[in-house]
C-alpha positions in Angstrom: 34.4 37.5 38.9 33.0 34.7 37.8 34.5 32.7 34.8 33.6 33.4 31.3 30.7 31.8 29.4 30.3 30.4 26.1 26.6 31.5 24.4 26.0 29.6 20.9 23.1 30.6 19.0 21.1 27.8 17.6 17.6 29.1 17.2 17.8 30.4 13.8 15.8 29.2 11.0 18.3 28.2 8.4 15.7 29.2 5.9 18.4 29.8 3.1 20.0 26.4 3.8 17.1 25.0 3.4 16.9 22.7 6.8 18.3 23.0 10.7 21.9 23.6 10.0 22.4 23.8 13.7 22.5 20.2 13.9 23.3 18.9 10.5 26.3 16.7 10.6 29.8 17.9 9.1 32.4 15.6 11.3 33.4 11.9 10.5 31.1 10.9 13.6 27.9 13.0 13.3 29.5 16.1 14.9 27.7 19.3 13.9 29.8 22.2 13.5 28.7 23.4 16.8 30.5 20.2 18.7 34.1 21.5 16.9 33.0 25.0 18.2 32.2 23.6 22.0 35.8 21.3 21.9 37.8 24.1 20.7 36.2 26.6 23.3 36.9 23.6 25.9 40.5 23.9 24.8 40.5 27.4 25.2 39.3 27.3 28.9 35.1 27.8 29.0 33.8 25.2 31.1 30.1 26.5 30.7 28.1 26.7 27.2 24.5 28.0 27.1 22.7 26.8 24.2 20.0 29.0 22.4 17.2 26.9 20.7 13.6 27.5 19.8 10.9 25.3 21.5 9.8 24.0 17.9 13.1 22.2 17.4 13.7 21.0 21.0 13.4 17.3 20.3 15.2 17.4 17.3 18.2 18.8 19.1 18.5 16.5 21.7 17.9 13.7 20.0 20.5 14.3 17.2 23.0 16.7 19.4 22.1 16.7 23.4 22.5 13.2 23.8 26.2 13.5 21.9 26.8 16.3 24.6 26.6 14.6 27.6 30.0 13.3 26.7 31.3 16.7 26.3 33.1 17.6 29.2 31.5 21.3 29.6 28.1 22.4 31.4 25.4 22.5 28.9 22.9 24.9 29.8 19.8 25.5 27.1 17.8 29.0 27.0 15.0 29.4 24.6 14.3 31.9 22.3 10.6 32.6 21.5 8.7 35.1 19.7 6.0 35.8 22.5 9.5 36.7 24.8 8.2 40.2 24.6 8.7 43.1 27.3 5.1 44.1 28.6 2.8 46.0 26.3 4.3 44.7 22.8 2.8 41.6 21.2 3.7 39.5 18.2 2.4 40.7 15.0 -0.3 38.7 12.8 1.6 36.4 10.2 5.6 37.1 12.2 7.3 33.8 12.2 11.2 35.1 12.1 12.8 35.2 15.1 13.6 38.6 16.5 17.2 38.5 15.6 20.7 38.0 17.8 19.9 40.7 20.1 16.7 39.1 21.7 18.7 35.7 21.7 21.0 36.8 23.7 18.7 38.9 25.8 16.6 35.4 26.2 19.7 33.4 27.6 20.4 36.5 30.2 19.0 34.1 33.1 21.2 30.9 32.2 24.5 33.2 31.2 24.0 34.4 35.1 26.3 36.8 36.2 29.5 36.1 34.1 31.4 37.8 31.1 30.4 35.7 27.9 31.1 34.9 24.7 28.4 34.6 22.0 29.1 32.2 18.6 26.8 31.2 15.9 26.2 27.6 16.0 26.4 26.9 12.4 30.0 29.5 11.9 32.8 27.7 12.8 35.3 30.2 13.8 38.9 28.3 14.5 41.1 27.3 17.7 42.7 31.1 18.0 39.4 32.7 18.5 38.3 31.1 21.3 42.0 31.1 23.1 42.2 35.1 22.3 38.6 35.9 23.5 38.9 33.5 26.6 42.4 35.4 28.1 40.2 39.1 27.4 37.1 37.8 29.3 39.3 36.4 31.7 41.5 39.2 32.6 39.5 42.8 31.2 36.8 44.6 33.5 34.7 47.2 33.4 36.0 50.8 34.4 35.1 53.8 33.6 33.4 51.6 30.0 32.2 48.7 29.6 34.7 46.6 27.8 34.1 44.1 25.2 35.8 43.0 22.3 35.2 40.7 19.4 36.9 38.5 17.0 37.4 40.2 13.4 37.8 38.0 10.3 38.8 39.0 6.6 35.7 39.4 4.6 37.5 37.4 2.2 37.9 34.2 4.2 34.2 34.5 5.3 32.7 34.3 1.6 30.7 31.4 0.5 30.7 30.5 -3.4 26.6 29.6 -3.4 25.1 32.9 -2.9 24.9 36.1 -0.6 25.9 36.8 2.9 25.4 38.9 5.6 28.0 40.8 7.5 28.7 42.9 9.9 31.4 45.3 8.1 33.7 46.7 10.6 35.6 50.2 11.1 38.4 49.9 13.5 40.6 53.6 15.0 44.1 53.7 15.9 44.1 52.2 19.1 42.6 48.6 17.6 39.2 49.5 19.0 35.5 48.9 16.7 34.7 52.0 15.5 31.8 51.2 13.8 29.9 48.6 12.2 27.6 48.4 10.0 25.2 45.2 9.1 25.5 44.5 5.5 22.6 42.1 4.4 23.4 41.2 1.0 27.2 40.7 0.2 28.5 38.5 -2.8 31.2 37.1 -4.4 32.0 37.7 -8.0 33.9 37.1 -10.8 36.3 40.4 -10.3 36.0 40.8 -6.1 33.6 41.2 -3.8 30.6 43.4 -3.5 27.1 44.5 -1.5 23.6 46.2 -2.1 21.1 47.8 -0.4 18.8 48.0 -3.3 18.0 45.1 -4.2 21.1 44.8 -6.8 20.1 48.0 -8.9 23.3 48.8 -7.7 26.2 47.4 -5.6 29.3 48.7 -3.9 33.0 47.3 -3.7 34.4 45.6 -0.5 38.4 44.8 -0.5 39.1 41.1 0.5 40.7 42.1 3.6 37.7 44.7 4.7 37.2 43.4 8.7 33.8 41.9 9.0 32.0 40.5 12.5 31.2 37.1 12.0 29.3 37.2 15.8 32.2 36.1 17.9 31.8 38.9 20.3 33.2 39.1 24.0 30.9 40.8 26.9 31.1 41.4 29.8 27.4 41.3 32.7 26.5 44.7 31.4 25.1 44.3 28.3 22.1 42.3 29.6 21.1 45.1 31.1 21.8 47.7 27.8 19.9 45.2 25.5 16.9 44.8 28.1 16.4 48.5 28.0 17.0 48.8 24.3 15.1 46.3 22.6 11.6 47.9 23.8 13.2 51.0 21.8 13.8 48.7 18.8 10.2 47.6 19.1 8.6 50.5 18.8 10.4 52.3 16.2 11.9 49.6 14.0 9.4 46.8 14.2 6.0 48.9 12.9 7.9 49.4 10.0 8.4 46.1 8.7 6.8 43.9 11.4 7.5 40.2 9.7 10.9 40.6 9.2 12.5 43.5 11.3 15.6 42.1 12.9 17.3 43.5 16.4 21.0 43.0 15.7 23.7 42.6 18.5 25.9 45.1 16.2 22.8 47.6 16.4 23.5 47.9 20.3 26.7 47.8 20.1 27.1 50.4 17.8 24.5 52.5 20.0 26.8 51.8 22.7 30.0 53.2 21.1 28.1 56.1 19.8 27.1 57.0 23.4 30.8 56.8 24.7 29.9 54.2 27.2 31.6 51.1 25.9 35.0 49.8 23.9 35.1 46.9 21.4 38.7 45.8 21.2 39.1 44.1 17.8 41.1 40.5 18.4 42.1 39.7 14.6 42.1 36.1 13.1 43.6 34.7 10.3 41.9 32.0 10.0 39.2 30.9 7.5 35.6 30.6 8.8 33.5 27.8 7.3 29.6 27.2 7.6 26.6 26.1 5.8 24.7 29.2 4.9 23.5 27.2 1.7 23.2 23.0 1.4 26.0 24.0 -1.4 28.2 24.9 1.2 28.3 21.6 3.1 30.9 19.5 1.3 33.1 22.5 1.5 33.0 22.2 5.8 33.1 18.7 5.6 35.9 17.9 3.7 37.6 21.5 5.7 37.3 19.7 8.9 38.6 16.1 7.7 41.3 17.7 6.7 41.9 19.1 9.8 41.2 16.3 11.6 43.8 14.5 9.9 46.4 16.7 10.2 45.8 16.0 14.3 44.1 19.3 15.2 41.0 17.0 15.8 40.2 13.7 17.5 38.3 11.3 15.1 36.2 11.4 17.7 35.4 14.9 19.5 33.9 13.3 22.9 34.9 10.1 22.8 
């Protein structure tokens, strides 16, 4: 078998934030978050990282990132994710400028992952040292059986909150044998003055979620197979989901994940971390990662500088 993958996702719009957060700089020498992502996974034993970008931000990525990674001692590989990636018959509708969500990324970087269990990270989340050692040792050692097997890194909803607005989340229901149940995208969750809540309506009315509920922060664990599921599912997606709202409908990874586990043909083992995620979902977030990270950096835990 062929050794595991890294996948970061880099194509989204950041339109919350308010610029590309994907390569904003948060470390002491112009590191982005996704260079402390790439070191730590480094550490943790990927030697291969496919990169997800859209063709619109190309040059700005080098220029400000892929230049800094030639230093880094992986194999970059870059895979693009573009609206017109369609399957045959579908086409992009008048006035869509969204990207189709996490699902088609992935599905666009199924050439470059190749044939190799992966992991997939946001760009802009960073996750922590444990989660890349605990989802390296499953990709490295679990096959497929009888199932697929996957897994994914669950975080405490409470470590995952930002101060500066809402979130989404993929809220996570786990049985007794420390497999995903079920989860279930939440698009609007906030922080309040008492706890922590979400809505579906638009805030006519909102719902409490405990501090320690376990929510999917897109650190998931693959393994070949679920190219192959996505690239028959996301047609499905497209003609049911996409009519319905055709500027903004989004094809989740959770949505085929949770498809999967409905069907019986896969198992999500939860790998739990304690740790706190940071990222830049709003500009107001960004001297919160920064001075997380200098922190860490001088406690040892980083270089001063990651590929010098």
């Amino acid at each position: 078998m062929n050794k595991p993958v890294l996948v970061v996702m880099a194509a989204g719009m950041g339109s919350r934030y308010g610029g590309l957060k994907q390569i904003d700089a948060v470390g002491s020498c112009g590191e982005a978050i996704l260079d402390f992502s790439l070191y730590d996974a480094y550490k943790a034993g990927f030697e291969t990282a496919v990169i997800i970008i859209k063709e619109a931000i190309r040059q700005d990525f080098m220029e400000l990132v892929g230049k800094r990674l030639e230093k880094c001692p992986m194999e970059i590989r870059y895979a693009y994710q573009e609206l017109d990636r369609l399957p045959a018959g579908f086409s992009v509708p008048a006035e869509r400028t969204k990207p189709w969500g996490t699902g088609h990324a992935v599905l666009c970087a199924g050439e470059a992952i190749g044939d190799a269990p992966f992991a997939v990270i946001n760009a802009d989340d960073y996750y922590g040292q444990s989660a890349f050692r605990d989802i390296y040792q499953f990709l490295a050692k679990t096959r497929d059986d009888d199932k697929y097997r996957y897994c994914m890194v669950g975080y405490e909803l409470g470590n995952t909150v930002t101060d500066s607005g809402s979130v989404a989340r993929g809220v996570c229901t786990v049985d007794e044998q420390g497999n995903l149940a079920q989860v279930v995208e939440r698009t609007r969750i906030e922080k309040y003055e008492g706890g922590i809540h979400f809505t579906e309506d638009d805030g006519n009315s909102w719902t409490e979620l405990p501090a320690n509920t376990p929510v999917s922060m897109n650190l998931w664990g693959f393994s070949p197979s679920f190219i192959k599921e996505i690239e028959s599912r996301f047609p499905m997606f497209l003609s049911e989901d996409m009519p319905k709202n055709p500027t903004k409908a989004e094809y989740f990874l959770p949505r085929a994940v949770s498809e999967l586990l409905a069907e019986g043909k896969a198992t999500v083992k939860m790998l739990h971390s304690a740790d706190t995620w940071y990222g830049v979902t709003y500009a107001a977030d960004k001297p919160v990662v920064v001075a997380a990270l200098r922190g860490m950096t001088q406690q040892g835990r980083y270089p001063d500088d990651l590929w010098k």
